[in-house]
Gaussian input, Z-matrix of N, CA and C with variables (Angstrom, degrees):
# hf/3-21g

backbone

0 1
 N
 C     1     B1
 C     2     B2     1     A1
 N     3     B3     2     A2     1     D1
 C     4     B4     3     A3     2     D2
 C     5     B5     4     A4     3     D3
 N     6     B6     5     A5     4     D4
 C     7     B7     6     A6     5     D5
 C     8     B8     7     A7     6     D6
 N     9     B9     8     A8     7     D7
 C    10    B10     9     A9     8     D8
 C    11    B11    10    A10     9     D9
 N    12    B12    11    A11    10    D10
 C    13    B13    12    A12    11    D11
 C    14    B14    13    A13    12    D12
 N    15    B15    14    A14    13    D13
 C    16    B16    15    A15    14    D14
 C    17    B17    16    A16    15    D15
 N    18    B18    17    A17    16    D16
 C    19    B19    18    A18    17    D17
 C    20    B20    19    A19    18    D18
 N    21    B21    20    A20    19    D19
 C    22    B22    21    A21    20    D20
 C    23    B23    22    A22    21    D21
 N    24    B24    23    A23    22    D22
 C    25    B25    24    A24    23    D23
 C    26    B26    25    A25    24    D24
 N    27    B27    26    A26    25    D25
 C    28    B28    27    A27    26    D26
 C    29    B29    28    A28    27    D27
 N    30    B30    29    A29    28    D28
 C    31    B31    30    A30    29    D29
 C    32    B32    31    A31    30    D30
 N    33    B33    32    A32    31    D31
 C    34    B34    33    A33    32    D32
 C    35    B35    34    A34    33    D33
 N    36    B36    35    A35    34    D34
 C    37    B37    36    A36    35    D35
 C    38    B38    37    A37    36    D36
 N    39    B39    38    A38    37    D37
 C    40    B40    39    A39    38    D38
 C    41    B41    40    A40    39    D39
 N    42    B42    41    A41    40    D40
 C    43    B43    42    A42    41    D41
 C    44    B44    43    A43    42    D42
 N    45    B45    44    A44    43    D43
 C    46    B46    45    A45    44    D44
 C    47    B47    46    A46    45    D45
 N    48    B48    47    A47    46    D46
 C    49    B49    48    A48    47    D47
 C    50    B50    49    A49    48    D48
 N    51    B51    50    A50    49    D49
 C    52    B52    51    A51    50    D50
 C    53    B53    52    A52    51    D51
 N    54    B54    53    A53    52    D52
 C    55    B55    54    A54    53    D53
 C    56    B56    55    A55    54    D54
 N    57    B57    56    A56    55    D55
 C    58    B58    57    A57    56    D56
 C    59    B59    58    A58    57    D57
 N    60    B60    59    A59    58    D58
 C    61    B61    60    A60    59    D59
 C    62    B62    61    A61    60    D60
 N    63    B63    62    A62    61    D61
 C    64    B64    63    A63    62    D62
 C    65    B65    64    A64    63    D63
 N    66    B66    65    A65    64    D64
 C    67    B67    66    A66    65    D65
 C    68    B68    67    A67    66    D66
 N    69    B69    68    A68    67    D67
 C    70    B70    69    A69    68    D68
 C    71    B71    70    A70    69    D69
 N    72    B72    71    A71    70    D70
 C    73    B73    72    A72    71    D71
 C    74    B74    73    A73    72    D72
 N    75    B75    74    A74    73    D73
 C    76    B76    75    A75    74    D74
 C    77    B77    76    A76    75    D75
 N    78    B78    77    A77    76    D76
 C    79    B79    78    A78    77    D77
 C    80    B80    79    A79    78    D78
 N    81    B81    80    A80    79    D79
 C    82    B82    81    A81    80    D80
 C    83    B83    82    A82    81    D81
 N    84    B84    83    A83    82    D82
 C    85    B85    84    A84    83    D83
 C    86    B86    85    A85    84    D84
 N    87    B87    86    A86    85    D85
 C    88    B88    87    A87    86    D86
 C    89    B89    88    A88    87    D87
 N    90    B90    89    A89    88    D88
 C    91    B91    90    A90    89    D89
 C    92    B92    91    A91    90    D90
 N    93    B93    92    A92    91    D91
 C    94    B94    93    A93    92    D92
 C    95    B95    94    A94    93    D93
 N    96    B96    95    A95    94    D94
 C    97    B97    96    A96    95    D95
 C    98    B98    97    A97    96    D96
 N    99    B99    98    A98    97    D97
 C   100   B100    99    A99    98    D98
 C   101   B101   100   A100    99    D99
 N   102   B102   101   A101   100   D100
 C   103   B103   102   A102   101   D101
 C   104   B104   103   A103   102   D102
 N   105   B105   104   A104   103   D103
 C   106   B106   105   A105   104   D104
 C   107   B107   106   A106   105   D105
 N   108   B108   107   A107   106   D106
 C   109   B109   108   A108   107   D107
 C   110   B110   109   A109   108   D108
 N   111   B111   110   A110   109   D109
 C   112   B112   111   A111   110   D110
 C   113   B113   112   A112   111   D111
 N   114   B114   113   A113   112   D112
 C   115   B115   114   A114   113   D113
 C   116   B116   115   A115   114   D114
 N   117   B117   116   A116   115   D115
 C   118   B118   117   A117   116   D116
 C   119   B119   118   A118   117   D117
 N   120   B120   119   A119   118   D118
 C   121   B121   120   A120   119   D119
 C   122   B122   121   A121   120   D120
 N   123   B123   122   A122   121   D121
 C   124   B124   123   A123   122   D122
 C   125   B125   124   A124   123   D123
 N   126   B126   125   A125   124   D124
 C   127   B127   126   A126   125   D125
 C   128   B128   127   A127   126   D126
 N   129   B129   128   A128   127   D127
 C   130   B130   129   A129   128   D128
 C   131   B131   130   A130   129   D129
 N   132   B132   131   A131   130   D130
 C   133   B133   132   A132   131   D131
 C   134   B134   133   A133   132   D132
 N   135   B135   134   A134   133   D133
 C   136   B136   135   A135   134   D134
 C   137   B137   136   A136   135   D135
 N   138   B138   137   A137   136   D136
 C   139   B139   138   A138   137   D137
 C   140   B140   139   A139   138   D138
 N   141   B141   140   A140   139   D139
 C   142   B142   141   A141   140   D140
 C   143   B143   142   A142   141   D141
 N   144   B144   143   A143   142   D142
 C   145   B145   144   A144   143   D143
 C   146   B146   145   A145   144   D144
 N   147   B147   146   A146   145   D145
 C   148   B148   147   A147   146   D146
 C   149   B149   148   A148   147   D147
 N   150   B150   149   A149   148   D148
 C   151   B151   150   A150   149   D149
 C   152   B152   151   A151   150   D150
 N   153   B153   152   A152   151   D151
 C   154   B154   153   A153   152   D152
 C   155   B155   154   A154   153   D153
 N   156   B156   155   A155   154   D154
 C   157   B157   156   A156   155   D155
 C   158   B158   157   A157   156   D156
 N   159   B159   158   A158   157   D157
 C   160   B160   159   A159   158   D158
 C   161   B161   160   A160   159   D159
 N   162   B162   161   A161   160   D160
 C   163   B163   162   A162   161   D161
 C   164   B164   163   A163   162   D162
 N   165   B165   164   A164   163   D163
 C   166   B166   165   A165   164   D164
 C   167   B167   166   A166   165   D165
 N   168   B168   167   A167   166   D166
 C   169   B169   168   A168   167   D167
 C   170   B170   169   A169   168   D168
 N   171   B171   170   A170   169   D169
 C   172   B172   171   A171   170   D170
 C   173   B173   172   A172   171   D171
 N   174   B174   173   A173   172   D172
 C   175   B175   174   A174   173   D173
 C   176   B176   175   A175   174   D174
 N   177   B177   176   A176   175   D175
 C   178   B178   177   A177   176   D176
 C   179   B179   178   A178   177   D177
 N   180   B180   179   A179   178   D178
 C   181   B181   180   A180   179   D179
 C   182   B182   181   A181   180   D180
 N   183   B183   182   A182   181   D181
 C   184   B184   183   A183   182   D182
 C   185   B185   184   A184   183   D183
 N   186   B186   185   A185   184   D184
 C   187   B187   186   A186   185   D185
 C   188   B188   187   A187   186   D186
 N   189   B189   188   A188   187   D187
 C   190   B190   189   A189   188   D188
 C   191   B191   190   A190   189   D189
 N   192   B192   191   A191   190   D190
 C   193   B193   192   A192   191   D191
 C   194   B194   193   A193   192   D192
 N   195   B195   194   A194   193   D193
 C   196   B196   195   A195   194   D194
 C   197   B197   196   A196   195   D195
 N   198   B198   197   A197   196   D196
 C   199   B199   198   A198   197   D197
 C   200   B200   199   A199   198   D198
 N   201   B201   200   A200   199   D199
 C   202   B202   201   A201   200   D200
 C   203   B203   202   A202   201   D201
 N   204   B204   203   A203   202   D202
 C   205   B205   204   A204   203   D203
 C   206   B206   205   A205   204   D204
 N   207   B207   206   A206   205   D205
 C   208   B208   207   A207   206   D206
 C   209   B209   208   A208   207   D207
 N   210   B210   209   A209   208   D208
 C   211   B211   210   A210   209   D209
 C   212   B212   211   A211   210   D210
 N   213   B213   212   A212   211   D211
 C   214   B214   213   A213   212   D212
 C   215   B215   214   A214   213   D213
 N   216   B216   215   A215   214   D214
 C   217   B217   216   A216   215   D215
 C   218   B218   217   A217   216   D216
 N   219   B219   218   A218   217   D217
 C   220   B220   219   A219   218   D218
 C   221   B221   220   A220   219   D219
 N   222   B222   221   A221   220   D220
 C   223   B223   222   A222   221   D221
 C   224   B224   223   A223   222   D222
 N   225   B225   224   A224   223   D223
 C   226   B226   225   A225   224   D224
 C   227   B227   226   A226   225   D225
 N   228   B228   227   A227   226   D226
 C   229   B229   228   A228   227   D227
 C   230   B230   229   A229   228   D228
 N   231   B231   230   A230   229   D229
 C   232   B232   231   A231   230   D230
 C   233   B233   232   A232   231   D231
 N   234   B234   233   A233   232   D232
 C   235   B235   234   A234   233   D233
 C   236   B236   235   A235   234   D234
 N   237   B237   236   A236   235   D235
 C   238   B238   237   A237   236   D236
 C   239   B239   238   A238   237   D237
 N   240   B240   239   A239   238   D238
 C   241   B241   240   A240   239   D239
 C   242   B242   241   A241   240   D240
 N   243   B243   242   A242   241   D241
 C   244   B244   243   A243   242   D242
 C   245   B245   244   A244   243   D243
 N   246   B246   245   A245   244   D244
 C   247   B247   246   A246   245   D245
 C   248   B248   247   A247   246   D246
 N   249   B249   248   A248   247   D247
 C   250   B250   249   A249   248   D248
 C   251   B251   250   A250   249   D249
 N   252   B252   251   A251   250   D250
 C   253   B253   252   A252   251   D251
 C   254   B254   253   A253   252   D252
 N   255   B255   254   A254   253   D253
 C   256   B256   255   A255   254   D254
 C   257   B257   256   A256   255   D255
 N   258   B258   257   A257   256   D256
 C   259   B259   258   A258   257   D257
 C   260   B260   259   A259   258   D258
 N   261   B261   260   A260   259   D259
 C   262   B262   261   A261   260   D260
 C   263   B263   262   A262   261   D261
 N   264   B264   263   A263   262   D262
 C   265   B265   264   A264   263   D263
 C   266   B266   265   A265   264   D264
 N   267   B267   266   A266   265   D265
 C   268   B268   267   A267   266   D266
 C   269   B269   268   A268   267   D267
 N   270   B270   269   A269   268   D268
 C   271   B271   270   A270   269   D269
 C   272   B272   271   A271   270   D270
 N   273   B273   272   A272   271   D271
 C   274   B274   273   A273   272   D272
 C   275   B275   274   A274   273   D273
 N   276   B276   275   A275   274   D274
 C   277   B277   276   A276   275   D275
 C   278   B278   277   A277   276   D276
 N   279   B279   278   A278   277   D277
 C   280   B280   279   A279   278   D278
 C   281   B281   280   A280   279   D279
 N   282   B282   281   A281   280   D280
 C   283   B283   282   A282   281   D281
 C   284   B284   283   A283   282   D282
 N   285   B285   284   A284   283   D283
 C   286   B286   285   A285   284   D284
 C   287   B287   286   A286   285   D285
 N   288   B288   287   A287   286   D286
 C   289   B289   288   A288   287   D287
 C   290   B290   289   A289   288   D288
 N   291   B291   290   A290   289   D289
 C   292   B292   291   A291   290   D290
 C   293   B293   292   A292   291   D291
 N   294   B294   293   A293   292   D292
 C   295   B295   294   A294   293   D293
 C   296   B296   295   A295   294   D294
 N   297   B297   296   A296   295   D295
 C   298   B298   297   A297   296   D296
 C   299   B299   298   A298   297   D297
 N   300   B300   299   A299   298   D298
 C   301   B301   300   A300   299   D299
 C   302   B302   301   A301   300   D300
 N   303   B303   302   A302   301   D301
 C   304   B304   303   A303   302   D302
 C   305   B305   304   A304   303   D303
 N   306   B306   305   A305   304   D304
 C   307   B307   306   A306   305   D305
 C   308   B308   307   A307   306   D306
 N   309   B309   308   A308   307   D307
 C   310   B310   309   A309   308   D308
 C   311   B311   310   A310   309   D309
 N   312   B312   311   A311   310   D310
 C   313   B313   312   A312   311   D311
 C   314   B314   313   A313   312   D312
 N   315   B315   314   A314   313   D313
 C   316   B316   315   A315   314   D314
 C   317   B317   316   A316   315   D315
 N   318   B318   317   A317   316   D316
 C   319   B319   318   A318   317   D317
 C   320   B320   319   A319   318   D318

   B1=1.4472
   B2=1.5295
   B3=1.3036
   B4=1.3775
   B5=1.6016
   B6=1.4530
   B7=1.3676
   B8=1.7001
   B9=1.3751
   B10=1.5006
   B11=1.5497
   B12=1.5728
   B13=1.8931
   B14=1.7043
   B15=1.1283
   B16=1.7348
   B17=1.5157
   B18=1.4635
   B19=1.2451
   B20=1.7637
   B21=1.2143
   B22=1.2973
   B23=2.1475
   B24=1.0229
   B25=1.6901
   B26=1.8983
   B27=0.7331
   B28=1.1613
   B29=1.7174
   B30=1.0501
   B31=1.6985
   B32=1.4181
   B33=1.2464
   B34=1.7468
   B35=1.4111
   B36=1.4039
   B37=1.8336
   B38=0.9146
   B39=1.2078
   B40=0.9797
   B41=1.2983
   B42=0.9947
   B43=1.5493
   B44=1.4486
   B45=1.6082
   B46=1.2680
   B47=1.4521
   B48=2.0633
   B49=1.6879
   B50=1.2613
   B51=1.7618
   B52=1.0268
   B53=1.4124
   B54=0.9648
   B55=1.6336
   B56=1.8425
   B57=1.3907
   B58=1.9053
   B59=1.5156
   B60=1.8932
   B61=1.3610
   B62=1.8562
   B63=1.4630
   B64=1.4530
   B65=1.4478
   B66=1.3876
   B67=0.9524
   B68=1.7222
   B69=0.9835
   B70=1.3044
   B71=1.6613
   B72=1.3542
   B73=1.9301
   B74=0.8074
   B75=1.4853
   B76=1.5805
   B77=1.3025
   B78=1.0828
   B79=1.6094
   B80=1.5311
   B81=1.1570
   B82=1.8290
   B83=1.4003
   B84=1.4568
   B85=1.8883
   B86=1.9444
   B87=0.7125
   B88=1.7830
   B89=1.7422
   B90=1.2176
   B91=1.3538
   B92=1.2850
   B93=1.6128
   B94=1.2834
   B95=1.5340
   B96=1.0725
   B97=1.8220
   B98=1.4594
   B99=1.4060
   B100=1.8321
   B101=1.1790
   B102=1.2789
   B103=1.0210
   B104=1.7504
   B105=1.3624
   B106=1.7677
   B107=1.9061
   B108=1.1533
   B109=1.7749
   B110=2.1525
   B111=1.2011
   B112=1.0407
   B113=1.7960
   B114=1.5412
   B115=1.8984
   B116=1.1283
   B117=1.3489
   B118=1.3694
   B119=1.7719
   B120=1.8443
   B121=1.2904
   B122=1.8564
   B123=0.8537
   B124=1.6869
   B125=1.4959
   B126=1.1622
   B127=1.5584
   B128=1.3428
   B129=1.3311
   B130=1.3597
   B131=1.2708
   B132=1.7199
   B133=1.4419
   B134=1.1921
   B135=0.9581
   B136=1.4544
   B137=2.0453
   B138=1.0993
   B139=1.0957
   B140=1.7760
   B141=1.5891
   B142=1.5445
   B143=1.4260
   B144=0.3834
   B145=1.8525
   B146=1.9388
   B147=1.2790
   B148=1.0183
   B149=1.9360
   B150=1.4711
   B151=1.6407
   B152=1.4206
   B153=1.3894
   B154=1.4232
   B155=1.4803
   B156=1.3033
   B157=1.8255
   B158=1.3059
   B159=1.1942
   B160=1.6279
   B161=1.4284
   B162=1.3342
   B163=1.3475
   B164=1.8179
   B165=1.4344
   B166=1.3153
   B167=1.5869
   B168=1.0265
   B169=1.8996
   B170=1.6992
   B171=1.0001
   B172=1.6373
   B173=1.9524
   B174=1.3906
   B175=1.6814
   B176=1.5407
   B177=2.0261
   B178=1.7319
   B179=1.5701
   B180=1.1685
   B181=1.6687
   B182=1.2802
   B183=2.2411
   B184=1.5569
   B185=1.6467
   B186=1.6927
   B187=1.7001
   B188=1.6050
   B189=1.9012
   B190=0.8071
   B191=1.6871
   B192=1.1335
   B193=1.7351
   B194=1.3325
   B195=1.3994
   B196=1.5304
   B197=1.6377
   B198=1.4950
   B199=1.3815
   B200=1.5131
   B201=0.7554
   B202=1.7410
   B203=1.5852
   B204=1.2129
   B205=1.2574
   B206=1.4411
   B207=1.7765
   B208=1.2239
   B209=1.2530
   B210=1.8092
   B211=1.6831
   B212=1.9880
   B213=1.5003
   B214=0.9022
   B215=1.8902
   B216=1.0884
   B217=1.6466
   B218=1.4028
   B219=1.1833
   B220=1.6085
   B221=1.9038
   B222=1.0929
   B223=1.9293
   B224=1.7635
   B225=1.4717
   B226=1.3503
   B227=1.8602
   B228=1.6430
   B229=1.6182
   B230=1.2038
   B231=0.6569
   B232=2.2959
   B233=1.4773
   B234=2.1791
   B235=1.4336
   B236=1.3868
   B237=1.3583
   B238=1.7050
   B239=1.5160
   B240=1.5960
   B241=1.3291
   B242=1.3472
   B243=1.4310
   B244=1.6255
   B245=1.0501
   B246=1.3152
   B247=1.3556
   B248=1.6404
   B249=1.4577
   B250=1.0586
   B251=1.4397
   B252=0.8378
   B253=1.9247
   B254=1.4529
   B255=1.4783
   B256=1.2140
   B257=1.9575
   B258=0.8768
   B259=1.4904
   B260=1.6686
   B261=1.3344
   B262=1.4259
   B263=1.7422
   B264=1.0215
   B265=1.8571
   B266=1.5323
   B267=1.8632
   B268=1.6687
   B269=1.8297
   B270=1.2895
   B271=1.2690
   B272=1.5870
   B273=1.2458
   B274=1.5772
   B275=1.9651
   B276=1.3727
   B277=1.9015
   B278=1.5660
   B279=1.6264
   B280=1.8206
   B281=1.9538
   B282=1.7928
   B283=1.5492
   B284=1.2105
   B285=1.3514
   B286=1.4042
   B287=1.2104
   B288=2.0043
   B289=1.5706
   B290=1.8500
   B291=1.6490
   B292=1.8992
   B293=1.8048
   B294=1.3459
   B295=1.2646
   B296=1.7524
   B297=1.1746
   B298=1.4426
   B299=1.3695
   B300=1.6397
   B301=1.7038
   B302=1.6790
   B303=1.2190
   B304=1.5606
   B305=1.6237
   B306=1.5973
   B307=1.6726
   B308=2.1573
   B309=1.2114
   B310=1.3583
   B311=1.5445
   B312=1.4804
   B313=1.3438
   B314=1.4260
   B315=0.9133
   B316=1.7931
   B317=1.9368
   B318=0.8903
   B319=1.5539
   B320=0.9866
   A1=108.08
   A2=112.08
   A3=118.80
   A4=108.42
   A5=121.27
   A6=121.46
   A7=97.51
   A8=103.31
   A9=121.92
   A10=114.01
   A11=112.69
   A12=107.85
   A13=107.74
   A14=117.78
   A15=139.38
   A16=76.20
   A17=137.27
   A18=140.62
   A19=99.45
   A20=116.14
   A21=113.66
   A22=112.10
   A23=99.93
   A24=122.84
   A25=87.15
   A26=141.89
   A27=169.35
   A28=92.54
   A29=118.81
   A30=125.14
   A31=113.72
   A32=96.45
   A33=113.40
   A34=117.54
   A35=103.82
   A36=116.48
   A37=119.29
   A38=152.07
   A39=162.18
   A40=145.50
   A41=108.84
   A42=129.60
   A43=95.63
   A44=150.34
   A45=142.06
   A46=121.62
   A47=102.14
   A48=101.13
   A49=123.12
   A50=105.84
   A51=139.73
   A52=89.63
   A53=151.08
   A54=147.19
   A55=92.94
   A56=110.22
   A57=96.60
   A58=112.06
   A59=110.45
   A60=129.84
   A61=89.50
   A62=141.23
   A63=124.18
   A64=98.64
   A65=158.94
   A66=143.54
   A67=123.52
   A68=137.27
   A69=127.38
   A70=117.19
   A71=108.13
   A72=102.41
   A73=110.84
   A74=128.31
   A75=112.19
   A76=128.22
   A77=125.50
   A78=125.56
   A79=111.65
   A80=112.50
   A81=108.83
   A82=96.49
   A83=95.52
   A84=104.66
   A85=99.47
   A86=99.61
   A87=100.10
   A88=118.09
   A89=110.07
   A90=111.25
   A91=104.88
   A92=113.13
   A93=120.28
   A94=127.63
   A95=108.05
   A96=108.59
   A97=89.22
   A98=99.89
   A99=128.02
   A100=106.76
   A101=138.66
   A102=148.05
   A103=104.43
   A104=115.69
   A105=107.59
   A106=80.09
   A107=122.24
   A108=97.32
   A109=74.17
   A110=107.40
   A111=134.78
   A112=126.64
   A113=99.04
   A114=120.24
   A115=103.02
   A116=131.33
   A117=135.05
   A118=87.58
   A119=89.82
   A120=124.03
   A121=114.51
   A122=128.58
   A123=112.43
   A124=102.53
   A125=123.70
   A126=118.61
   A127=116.42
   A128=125.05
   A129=132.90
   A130=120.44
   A131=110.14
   A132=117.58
   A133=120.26
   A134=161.86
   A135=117.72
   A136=86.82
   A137=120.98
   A138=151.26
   A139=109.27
   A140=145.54
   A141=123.70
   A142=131.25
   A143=155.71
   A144=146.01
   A145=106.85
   A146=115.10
   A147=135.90
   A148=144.46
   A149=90.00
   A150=88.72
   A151=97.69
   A152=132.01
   A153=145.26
   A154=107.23
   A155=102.91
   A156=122.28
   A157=104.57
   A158=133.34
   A159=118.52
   A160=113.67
   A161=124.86
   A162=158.35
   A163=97.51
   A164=118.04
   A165=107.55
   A166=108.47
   A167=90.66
   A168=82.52
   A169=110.75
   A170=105.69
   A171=124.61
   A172=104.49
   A173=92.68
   A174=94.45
   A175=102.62
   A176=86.51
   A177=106.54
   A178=85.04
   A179=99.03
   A180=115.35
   A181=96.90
   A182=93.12
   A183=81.47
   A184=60.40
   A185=97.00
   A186=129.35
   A187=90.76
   A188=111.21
   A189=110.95
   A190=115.89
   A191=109.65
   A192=107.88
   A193=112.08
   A194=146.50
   A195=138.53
   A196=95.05
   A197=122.66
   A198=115.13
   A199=109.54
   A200=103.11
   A201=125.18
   A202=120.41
   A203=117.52
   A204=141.17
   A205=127.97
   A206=119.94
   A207=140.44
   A208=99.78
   A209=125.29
   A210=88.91
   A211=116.37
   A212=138.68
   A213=114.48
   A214=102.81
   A215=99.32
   A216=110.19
   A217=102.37
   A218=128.85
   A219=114.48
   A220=87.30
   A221=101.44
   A222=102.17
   A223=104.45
   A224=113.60
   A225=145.22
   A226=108.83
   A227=103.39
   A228=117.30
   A229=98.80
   A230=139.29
   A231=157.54
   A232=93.05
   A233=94.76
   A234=105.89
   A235=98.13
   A236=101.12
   A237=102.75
   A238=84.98
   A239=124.73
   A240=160.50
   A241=106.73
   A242=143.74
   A243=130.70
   A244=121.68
   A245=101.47
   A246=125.09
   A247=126.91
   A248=113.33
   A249=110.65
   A250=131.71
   A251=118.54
   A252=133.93
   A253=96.06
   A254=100.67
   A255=114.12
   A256=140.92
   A257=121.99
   A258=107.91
   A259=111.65
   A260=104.90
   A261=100.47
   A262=93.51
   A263=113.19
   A264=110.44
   A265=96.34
   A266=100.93
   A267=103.97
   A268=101.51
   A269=103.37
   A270=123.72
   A271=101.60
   A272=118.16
   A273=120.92
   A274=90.48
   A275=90.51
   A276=108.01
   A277=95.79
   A278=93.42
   A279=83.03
   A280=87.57
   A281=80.38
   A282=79.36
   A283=140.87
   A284=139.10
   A285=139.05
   A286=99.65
   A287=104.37
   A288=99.51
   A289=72.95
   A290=86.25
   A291=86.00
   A292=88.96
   A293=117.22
   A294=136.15
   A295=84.44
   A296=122.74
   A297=125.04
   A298=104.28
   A299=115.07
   A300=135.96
   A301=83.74
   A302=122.86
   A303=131.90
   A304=98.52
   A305=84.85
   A306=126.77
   A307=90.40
   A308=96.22
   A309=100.94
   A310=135.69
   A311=101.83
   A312=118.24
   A313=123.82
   A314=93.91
   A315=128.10
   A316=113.49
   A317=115.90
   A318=120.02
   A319=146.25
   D1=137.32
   D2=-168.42
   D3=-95.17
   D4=175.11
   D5=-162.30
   D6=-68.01
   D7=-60.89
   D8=170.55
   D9=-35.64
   D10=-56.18
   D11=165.25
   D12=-39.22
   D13=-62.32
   D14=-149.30
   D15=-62.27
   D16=-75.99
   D17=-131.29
   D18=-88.25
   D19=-24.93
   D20=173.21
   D21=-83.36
   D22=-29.92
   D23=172.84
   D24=-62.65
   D25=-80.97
   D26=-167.55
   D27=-39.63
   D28=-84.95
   D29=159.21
   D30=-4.34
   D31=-72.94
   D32=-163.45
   D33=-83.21
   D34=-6.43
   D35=143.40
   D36=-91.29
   D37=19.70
   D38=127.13
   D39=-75.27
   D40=-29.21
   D41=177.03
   D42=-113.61
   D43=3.22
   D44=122.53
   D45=-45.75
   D46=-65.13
   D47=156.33
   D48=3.13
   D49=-76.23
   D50=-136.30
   D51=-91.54
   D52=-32.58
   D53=-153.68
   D54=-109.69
   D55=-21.85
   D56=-178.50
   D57=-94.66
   D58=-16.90
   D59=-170.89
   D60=-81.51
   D61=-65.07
   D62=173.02
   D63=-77.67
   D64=67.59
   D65=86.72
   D66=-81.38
   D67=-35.75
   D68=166.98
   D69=-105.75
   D70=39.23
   D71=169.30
   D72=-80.08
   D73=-42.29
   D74=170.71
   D75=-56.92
   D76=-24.99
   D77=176.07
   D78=-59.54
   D79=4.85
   D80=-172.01
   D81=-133.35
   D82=174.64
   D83=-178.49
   D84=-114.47
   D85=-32.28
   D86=-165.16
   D87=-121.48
   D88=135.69
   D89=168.94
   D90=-105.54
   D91=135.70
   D92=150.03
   D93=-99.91
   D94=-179.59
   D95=177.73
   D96=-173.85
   D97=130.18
   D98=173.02
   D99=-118.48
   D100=168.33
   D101=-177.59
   D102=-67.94
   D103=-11.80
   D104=-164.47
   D105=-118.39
   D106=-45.15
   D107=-137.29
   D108=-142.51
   D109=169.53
   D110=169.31
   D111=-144.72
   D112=124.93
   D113=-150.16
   D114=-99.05
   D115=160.88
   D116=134.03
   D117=-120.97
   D118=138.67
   D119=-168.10
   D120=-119.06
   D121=137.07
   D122=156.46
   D123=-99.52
   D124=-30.14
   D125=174.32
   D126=-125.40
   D127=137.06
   D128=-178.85
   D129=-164.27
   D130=141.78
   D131=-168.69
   D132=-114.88
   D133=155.09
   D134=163.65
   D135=-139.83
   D136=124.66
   D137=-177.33
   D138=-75.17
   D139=103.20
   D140=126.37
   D141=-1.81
   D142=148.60
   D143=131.88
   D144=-141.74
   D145=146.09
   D146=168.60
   D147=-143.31
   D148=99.87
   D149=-163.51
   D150=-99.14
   D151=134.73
   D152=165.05
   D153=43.95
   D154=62.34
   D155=-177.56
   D156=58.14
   D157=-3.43
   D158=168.59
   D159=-89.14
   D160=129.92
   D161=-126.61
   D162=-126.70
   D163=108.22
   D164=166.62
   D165=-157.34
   D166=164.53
   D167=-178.39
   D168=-110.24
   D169=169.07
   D170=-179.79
   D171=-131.82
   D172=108.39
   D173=174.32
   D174=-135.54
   D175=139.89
   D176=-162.31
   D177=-115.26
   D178=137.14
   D179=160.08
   D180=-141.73
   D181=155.10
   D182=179.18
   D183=-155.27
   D184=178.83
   D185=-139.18
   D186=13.65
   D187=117.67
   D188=141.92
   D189=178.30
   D190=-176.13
   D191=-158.10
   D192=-102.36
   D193=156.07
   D194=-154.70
   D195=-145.62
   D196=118.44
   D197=171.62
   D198=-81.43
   D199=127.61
   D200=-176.35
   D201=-177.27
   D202=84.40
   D203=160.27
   D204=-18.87
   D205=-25.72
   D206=167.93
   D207=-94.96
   D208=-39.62
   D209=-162.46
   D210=-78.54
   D211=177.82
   D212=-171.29
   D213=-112.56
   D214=-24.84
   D215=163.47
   D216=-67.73
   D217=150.58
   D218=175.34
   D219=-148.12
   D220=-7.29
   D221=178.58
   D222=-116.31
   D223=104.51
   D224=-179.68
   D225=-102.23
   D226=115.68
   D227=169.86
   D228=-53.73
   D229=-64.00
   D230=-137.15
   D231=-153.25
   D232=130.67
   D233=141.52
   D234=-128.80
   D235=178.91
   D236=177.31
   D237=-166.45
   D238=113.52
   D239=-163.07
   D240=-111.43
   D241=105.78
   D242=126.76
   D243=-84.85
   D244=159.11
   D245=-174.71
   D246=-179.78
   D247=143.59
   D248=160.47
   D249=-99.66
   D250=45.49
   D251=-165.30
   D252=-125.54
   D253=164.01
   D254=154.57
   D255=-32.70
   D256=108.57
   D257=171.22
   D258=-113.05
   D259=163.59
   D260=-163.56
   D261=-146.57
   D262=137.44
   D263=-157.68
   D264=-159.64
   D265=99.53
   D266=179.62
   D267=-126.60
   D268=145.10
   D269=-173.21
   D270=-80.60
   D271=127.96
   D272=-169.82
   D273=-88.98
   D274=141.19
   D275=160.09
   D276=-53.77
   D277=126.47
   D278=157.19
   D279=-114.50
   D280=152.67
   D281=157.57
   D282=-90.08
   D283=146.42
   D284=176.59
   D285=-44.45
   D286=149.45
   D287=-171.55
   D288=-126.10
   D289=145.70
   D290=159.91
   D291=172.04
   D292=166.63
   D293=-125.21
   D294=-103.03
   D295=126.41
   D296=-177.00
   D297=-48.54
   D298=-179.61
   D299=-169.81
   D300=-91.16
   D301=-61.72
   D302=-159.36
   D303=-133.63
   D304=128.36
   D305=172.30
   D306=-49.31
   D307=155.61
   D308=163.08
   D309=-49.29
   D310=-11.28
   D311=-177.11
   D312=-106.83
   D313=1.36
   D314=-156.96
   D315=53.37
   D316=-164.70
   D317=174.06
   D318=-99.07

């Protein structure tokens, strides 16, 4: 396989990523982002912890999806993440749900 195969292979995982990540965002409430991988979560904790002045966190999510292009499962019951890095944990807009003005046909 040539550099050009790898880098075009590479593309079209990506822009799959990218086509399953806006097909199921709405199904979740929260985005995460860690320093390694970035989640959509419906539940998530993310925990302090501190052993002998070192400072790190512990974050639990569970039903939820992991962008990563290598793995082949990409929908995870339970994670549970340490780290000492940054975490970043935003609640997605949901939209209001309610029954349109006009039927498909209109009225």
């Amino acid at each position: 396989m040539s550099a050009e195969d790898l880098e075009k292979y590479e593309t079209e995982m990506e822009l799959s990523l990218y086509r399953e990540y806006r097909d199921i965002v709405r199904q979740f409430t929260y985005v995460v982002e860690t320093e390694r991988r970035f989640y959509l979560a419906n539940t998530v904790e993310l925990l302090p912890r501190n052993i002998d002045g070192e400072v790190y966190f512990e974050l639990r999510m569970s039903d939820a999806w992991v962008w990563d292009m290598y793995r082949p499962a990409r929908f995870v019951k339970n994670v549970r993440v340490l780290t000492f890095k940054d975490v970043n944990i935003e609640e997605l807009e949901q939209p209001e749900l309610g029954l349109p003005e006009t039927g498909p046909f209109g009225r």
